[in-house]
C-alpha positions in Angstrom: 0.0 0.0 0.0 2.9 2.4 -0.2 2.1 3.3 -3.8 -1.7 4.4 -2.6 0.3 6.2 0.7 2.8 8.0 -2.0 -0.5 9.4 -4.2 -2.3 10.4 -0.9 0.3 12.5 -0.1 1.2 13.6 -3.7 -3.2 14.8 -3.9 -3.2 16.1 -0.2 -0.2 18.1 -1.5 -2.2 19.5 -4.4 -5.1 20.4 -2.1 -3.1 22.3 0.0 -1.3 24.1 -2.9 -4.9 26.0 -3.9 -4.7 29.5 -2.9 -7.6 31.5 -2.8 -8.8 32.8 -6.4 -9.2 31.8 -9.8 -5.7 30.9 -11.6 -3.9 28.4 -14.1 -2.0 26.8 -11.3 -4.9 26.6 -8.8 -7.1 25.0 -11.4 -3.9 22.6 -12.4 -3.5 21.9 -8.6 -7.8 20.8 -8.1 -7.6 19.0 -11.3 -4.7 16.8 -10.1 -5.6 16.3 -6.5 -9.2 15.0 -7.7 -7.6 13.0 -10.7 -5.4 11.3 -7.8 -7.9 10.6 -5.2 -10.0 9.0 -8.4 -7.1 7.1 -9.1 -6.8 5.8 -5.5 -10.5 5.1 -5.1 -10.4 3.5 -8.4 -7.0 1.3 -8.1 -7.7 0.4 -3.8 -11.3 0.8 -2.9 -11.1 -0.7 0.2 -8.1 0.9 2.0 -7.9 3.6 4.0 -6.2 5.9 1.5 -9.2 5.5 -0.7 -11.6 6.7 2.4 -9.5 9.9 2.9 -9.4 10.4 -0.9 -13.6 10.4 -0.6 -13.1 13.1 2.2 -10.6 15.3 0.4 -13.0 15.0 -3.0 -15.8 16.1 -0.5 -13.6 18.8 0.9 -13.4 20.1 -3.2 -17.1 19.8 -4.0 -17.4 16.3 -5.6 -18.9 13.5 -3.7 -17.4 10.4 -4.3 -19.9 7.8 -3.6 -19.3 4.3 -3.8 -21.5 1.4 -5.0 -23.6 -0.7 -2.7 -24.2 -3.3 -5.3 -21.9 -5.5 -3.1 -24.1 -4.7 0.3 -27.3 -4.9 -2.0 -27.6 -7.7 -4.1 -26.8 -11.2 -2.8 -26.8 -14.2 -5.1 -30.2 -16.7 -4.1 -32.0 -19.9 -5.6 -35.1 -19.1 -7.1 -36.8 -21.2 -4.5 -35.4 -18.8 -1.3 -36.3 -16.0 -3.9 -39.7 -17.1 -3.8 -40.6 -18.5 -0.3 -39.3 -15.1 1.3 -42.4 -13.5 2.8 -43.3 -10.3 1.7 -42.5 -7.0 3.6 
């Protein structure tokens, strides 16, 4: 996990480079933090690098949500499908 460690820092180091206003290098420094918290979330969804890279895409504006197809949707015979009572 040192290779997700090295592009937290490299992002969180982008973050903290935007200054107040609009400029070239503020808009290069946003567009690569978010581009490396993507790539974290994208490359090691579970770890806790990928967590803080959610946060720091909050802390710009863009949520980062997750899927909860895994949570959600369970594989089932047809027959427990079926016999389930109704809510």
């Amino acid at each position: 996990m040192a290779i997700a460690e090295h592009l937290l820092n490299e992002a969180q180091y982008a973050f903290a480079s935007i200054t107040f206003g609009e400029s070239r290098d503020n808009r290069r420094n946003r567009s690569r933090a978010m581009s490396l918290c993507r790539k974290i979330i994208r490359q090691y969804p579970t770890s806790m690098e990928a967590g803080e890279s959610r946060a720091l895409l909050r802390r710009l504006g863009e949520e980062a949500f997750g899927s909860n197809l895994a949570v959600l949707h369970r594989h089932i015979t047809e027959t427990q499908h079926h016999s389930a009572s109704p809510s």
